[in-house]
C-alpha positions as CSV (number, residue, x, y, z in Angstrom):
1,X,3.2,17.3,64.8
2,X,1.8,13.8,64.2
3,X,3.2,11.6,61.5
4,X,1.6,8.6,60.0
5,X,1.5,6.5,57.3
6,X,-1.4,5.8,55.1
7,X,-2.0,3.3,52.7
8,X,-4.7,3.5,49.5
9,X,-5.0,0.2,47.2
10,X,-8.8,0.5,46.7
11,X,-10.4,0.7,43.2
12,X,-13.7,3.0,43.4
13,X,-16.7,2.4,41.5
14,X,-18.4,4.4,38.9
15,X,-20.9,5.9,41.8
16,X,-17.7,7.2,44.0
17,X,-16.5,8.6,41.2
18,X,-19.7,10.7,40.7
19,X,-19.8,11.6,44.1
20,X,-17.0,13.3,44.0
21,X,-18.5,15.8,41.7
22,X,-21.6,16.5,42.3
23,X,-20.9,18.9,45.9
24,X,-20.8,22.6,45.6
25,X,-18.5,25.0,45.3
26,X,-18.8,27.2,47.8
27,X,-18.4,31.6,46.9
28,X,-16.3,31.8,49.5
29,X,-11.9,32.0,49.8
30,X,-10.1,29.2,52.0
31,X,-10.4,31.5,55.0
32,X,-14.2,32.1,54.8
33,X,-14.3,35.6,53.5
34,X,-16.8,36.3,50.2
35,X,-15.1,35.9,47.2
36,X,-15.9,38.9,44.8
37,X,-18.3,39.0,42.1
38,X,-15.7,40.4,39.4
39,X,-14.8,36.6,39.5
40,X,-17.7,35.9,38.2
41,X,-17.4,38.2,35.2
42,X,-16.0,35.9,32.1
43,X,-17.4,37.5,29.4
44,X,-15.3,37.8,26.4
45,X,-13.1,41.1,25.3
46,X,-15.2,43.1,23.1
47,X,-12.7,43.8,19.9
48,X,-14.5,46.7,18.6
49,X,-15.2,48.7,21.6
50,X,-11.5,48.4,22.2
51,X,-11.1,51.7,19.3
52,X,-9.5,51.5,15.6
53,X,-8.1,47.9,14.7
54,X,-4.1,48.7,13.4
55,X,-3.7,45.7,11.4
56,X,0.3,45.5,10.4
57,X,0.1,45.1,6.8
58,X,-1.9,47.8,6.5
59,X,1.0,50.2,7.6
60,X,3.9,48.1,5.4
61,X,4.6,45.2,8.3
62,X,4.5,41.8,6.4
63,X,4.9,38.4,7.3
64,X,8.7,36.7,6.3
65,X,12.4,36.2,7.6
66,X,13.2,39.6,8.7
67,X,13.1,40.6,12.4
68,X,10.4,43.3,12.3
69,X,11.1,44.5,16.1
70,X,11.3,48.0,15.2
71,X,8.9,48.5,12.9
72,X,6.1,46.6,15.3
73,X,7.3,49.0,18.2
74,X,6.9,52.5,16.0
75,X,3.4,50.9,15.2
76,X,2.9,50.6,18.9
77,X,3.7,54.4,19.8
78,X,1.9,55.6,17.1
79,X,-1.5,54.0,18.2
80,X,-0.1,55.4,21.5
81,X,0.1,58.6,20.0
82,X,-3.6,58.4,18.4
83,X,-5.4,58.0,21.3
84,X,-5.0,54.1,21.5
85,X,-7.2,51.1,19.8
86,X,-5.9,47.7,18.8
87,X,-2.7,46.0,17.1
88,X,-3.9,43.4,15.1
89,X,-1.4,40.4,14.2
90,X,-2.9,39.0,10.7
91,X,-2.3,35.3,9.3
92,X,1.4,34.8,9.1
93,X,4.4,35.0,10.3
94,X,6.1,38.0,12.0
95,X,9.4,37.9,13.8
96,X,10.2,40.2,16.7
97,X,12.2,41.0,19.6
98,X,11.3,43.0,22.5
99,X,8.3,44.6,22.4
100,X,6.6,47.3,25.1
101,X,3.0,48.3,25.1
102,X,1.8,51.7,25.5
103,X,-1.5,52.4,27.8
104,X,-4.7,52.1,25.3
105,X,-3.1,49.6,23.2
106,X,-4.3,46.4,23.2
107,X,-3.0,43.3,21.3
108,X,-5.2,40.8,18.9
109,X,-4.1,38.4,17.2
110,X,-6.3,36.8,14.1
111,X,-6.6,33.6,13.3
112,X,-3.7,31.8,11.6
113,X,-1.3,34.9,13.1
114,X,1.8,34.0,14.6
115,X,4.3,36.4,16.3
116,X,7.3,34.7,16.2
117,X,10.4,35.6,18.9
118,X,13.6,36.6,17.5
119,X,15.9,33.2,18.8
120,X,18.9,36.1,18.7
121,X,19.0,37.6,22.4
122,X,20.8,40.8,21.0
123,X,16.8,41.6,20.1
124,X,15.8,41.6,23.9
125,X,17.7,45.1,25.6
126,X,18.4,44.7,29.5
127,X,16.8,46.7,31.9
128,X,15.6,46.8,35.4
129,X,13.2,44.5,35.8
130,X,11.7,41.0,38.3
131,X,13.1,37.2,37.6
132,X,13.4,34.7,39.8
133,X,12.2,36.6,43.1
134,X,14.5,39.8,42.9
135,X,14.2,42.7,41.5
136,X,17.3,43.4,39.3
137,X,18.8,43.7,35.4
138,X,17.9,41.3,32.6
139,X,16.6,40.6,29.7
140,X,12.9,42.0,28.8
141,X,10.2,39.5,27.4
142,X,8.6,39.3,23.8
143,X,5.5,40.9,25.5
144,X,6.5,43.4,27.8
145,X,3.5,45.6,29.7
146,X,4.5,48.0,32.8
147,X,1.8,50.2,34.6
148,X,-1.1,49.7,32.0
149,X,-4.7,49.8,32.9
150,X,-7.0,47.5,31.3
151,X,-4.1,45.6,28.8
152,X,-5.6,42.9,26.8
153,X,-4.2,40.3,24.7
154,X,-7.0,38.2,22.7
155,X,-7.4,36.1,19.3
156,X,-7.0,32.4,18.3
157,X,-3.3,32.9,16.9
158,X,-0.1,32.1,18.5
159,X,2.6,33.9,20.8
160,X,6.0,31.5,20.1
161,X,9.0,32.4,21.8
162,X,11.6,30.4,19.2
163,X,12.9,28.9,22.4
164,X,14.7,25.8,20.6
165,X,17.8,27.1,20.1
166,X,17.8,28.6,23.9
167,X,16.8,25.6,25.2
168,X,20.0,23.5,23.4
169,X,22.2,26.0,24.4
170,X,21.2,25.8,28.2
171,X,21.6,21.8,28.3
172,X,25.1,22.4,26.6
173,X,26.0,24.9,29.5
174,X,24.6,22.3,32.1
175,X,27.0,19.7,31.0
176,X,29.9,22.3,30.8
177,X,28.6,23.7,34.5
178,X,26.0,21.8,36.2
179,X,25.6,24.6,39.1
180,X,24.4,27.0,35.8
181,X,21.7,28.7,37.4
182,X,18.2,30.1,35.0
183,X,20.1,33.3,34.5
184,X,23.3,32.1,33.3
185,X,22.1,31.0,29.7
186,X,20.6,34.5,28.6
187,X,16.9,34.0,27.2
188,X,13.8,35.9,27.7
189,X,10.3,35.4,28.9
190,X,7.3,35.4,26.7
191,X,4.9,37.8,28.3
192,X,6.0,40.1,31.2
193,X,3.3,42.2,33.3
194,X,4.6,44.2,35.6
195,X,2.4,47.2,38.0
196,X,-1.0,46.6,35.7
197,X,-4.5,46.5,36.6
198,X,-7.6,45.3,34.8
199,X,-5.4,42.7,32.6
200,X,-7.3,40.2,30.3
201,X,-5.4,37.7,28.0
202,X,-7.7,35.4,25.7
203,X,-8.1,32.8,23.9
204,X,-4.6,33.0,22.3
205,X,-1.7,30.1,22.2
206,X,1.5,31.2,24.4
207,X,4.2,28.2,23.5
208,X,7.8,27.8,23.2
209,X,8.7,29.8,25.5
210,X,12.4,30.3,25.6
211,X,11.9,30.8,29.7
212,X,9.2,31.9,31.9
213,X,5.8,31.9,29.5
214,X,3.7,34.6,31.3
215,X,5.2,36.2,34.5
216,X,3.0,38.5,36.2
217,X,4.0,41.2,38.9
218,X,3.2,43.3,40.7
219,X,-0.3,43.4,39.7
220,X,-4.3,43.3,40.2
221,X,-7.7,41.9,39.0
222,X,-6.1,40.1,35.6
223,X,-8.1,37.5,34.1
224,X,-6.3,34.3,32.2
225,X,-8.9,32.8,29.6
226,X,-9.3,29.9,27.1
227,X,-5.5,29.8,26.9
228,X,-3.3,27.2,25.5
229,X,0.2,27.0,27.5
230,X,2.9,24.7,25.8
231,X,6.6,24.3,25.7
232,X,8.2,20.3,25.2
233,X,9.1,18.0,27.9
234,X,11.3,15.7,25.5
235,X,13.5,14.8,24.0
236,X,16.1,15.6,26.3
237,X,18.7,18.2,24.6
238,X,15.2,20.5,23.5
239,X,13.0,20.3,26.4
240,X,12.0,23.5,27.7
241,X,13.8,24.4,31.1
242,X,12.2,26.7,33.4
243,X,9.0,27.2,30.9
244,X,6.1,27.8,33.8
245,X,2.8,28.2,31.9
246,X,2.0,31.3,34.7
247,X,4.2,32.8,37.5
248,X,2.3,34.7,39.9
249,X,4.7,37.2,41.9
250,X,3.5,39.5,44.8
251,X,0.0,39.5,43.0
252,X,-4.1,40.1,43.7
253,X,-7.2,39.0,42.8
254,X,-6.1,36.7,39.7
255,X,-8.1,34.0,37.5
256,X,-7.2,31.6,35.5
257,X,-10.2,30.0,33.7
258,X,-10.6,27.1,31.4
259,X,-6.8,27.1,30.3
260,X,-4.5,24.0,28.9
261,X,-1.1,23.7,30.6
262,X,1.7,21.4,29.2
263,X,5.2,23.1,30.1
264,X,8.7,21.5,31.3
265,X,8.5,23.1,34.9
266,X,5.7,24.7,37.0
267,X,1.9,25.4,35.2
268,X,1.3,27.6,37.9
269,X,4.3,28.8,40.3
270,X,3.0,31.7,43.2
271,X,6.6,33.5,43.7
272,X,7.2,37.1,45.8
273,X,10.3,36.8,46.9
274,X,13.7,35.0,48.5
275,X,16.6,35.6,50.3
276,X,16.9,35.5,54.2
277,X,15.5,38.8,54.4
278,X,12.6,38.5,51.8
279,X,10.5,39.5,54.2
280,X,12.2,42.7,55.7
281,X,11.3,45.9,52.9
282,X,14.2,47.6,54.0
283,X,16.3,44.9,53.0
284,X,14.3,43.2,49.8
285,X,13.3,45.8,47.0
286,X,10.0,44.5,45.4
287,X,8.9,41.3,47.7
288,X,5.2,40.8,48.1
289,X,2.3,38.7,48.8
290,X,0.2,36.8,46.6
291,X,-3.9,37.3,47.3
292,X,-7.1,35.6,46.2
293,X,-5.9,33.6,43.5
294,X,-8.7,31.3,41.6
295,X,-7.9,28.7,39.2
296,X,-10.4,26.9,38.1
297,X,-11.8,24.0,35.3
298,X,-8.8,23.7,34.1
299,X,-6.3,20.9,32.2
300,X,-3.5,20.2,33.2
301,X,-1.0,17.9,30.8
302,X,2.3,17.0,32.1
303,X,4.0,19.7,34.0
304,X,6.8,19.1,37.4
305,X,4.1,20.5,39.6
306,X,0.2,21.6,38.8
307,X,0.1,24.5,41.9
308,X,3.3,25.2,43.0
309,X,4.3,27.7,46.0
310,X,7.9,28.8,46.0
311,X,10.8,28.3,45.5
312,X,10.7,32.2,46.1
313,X,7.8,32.9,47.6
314,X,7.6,34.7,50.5
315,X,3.6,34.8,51.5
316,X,0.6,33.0,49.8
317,X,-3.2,34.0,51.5
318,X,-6.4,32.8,49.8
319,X,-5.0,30.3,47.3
320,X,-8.2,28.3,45.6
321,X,-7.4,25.5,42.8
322,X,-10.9,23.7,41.8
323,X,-12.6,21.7,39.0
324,X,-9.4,20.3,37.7
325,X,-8.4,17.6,35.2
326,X,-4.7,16.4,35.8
327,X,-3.2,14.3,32.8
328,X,0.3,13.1,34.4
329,X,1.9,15.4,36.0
330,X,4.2,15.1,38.6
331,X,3.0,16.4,41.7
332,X,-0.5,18.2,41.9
333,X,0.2,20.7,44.9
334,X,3.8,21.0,45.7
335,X,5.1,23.1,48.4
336,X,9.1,23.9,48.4
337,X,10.3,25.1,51.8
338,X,13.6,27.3,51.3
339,X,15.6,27.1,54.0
340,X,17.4,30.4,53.3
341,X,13.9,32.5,53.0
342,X,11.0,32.9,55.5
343,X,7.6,31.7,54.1
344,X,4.2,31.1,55.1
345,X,1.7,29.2,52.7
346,X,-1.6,29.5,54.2
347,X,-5.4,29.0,53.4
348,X,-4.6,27.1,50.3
349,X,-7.6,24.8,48.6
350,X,-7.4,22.0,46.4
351,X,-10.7,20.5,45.6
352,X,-12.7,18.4,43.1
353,X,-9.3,17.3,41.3
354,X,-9.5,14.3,38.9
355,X,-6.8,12.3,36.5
356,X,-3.4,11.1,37.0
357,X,-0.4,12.2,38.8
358,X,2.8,10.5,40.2
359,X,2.4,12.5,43.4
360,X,-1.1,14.4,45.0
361,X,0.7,16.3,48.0
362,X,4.6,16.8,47.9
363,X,6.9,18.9,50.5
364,X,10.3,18.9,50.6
365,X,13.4,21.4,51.5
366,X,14.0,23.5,48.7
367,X,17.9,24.0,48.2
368,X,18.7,24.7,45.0
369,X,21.0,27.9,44.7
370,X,20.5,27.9,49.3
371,X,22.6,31.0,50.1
372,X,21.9,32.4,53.8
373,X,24.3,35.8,53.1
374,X,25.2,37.6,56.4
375,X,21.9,35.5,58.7
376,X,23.4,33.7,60.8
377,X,20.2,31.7,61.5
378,X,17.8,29.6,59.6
379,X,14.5,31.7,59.2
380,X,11.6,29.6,59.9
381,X,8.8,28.7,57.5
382,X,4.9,27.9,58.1
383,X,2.1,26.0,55.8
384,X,-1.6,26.4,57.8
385,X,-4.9,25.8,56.9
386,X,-4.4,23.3,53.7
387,X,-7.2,21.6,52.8
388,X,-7.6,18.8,49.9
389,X,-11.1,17.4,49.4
390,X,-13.1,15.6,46.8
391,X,-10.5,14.7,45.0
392,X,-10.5,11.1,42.8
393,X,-6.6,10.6,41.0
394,X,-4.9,8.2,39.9
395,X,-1.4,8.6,42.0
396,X,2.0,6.2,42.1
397,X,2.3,8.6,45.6
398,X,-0.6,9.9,47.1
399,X,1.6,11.9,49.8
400,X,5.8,12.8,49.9
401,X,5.8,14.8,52.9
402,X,9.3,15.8,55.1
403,X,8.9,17.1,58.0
404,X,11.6,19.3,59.1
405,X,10.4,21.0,62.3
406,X,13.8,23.1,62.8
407,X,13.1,24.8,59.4
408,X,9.4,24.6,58.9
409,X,5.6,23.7,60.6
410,X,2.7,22.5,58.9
411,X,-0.2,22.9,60.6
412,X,-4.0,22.7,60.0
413,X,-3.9,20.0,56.8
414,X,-7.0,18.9,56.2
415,X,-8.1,16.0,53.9
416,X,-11.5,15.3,53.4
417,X,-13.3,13.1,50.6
418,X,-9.8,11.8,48.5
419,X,-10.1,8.7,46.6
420,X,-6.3,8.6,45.7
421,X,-5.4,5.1,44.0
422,X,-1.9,3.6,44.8
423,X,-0.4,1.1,45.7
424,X,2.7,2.9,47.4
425,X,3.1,3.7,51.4
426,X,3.0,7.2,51.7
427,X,3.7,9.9,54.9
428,X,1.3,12.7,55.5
429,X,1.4,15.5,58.3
């Protein structure tokens, strides 16, 4: 492995800037293969081929202080029960807790609609279900959806998971116990797919969330669209922790189209897994790999990392970021290497990536929470084939890279075509 350092101080002019932008795309994944034409279907959700709209004040659900959990969930089965069609969120307000969709029931939320999560944990059962790259008991989220096909969520209201009171109670535990891990301050996630197919979520605002805002599992061919993603980065005692805008985990052929991303963490974490033997099924319930994943023309506002693999991730194949505007964040890609799980990031593409950021390419040991169990070695780790190109940022660091041969190898990085501003020495591989 070669190691050397460069530096980038030049300014670029107007027509650098523009040649940057002008190159096609090509239709093809990181490792050359065709990427398929459902990708290129972004046509909106049809509302009213989606069967009878069940708007809740119709059926004696109205907007005010009371947590209407139950009443929202009966609504649910019944549509169930009818042969499915739409729940329709009206302007207001409508408190809830933990809520499960039924197959053929699809969510909408109008205009001015907010659906508000209860800030009261007691309102979110535990079961058996994925956090944090194992599968085990916790909390459910606001929006829970297991083994439907064709689940959509659309509208131009709001999803708000509450998450302020959450969010001061975790920085009080930190202070009490600064080894408090995620799960120790009980809070759920915002929208939880699990084993579904055929997703679409539109146009809606997820924000607040009082942990994870959309976690996906386990799942195939699910379309993100026109989505706003927020939680708050300050002040310091109600900043969201742990609020990714979209956690990908042991997934396939995903997109994520023309959203906003602001959140406290991650906007887009690829997880699957951890654990020394997150790779071994006899030994790790649940682990998986995460396949053809687009994101593209996209905004990014400040978030810790744009495209983040790991911390618990165990393998990442066709991985394709594109057309991207970055307003500060803190790292654009950002690949954490846990030296307690074996992991291989590989065929990953940044390209055509424009804005500001403190860092473009960070990778660094991950050992937060490093727990080997009974191995008795440390499993090693691969990153191949990573390729930035025609990229113009911005960057206080165009590259933080450690290399750490006895745990990981990176191999195959290719740059081509990065105007990266700084005035900082940086180390690439």
């Amino acid at each position: 492995m070669r190691r050397y350092i460069l530096l980038l101080v030049a300014a670029l002019s107007v027509s650098a800037l523009r040649a940057t932008q002008v190159k096609p795309d090509a239709d093809t994944w990181p490792d050359g293969t065709a990427i398929d034409a459902w990708f290129r279907d972004t046509t909106a959700v049809d509302i009213p081929s989606l069967g009878k709209q069940y708007v809740l004040t119709d059926y004696g659900i109205h907007a005010g202080d009371s947590v209407c959990t139950a009443a929202i969930q009966a609504l649910i089965d019944r549509i169930a029960g009818e042969g499915g069609g739409v729940l329709v969120i009206p302007a207001g307000t409508f408190i809830t807790g933990e809520l499960h969709f039924r197959q053929g029931v699809h969510l909408h939320l109008q205009k001015g609609a907010v659906l508000l999560g209860s800030d009261d944990i007691a309102d979110y059962p535990i079961g058996k279900t994925r956090i944090e790259g194992e599968t085990c008991t916790y909390f459910g989220a606001l929006i829970n959806a297991d083994s439907l096909n064709g689940f959509t969520i659309t509208g131009e209201g709001t999803i708000d998971g509450n998450g302020l009171r959450y969010y001061r109670a975790f920085w009080l535990r930190r202070q009490w116990n600064p080894q408090c891990t995620n799960k120790d301050e009980q809070r759920p996630r915002l929208i939880y797919l699990s084993n579904c197919c055929h997703v679409r979520i539109e146009g809606v605002r997820l924000q607040n969330a009082a942990f994870w805002t959309t976690h996906i599992y386990h799942s195939h061919h699910v379309r993100l669209q026109h989505l706003t993603i927020y939680s708050p980065a300050e002040p310091q005692d109600s900043k969201g922790p742990s609020t990714d805008a979209i956690d990908l985990d042991a997934v396939s052929d995903i997109l994520v189209r023309r959203c906003y991303m602001e959140v406290n963490d991650d906007a887009i974490a690829m997880k699957g897994g951890k654990g020394p033997w997150a790779d071994n099924p006899a030994r790790s319930e649940g682990n998986g790999p995460n396949t053809n994943v687009l994101i593209q023309d996209c905004v990014f506002g400040f978030c810790h990392g744009c495209l983040t693999l790991g911390s618990e991730s165990v393998f990442n194949h066709n991985i394709l970021m594109r057309r991207i505007q970055v307003n500060k964040a803190a790292r654009v890609l950002w690949l954490k290497m846990r030296p307690d799980t074996p992991q291989r990031y590989e065929y990953v593409t940044v390209e055509h990536i424009t804005g500001e950021a403190d860092f473009f390419l960070y990778i660094h040991p991950w050992t937060q929470f490093y727990d080997l169990k009974d191995r008795t070695d440390i499993p090693k780790s691969y990153a191949d084939h990573i390729t930035l190109q025609h990229c113009t940022m911005s960057v206080s660091h165009p590259f933080d890279v450690v290399e750490q041969t006895d745990q990981y190898e990176l191999t195959n990085f290719i740059y081509n075509d990065l105007n990266l501003t700084s005035h900082h020495t940086s180390h690439i591989p």
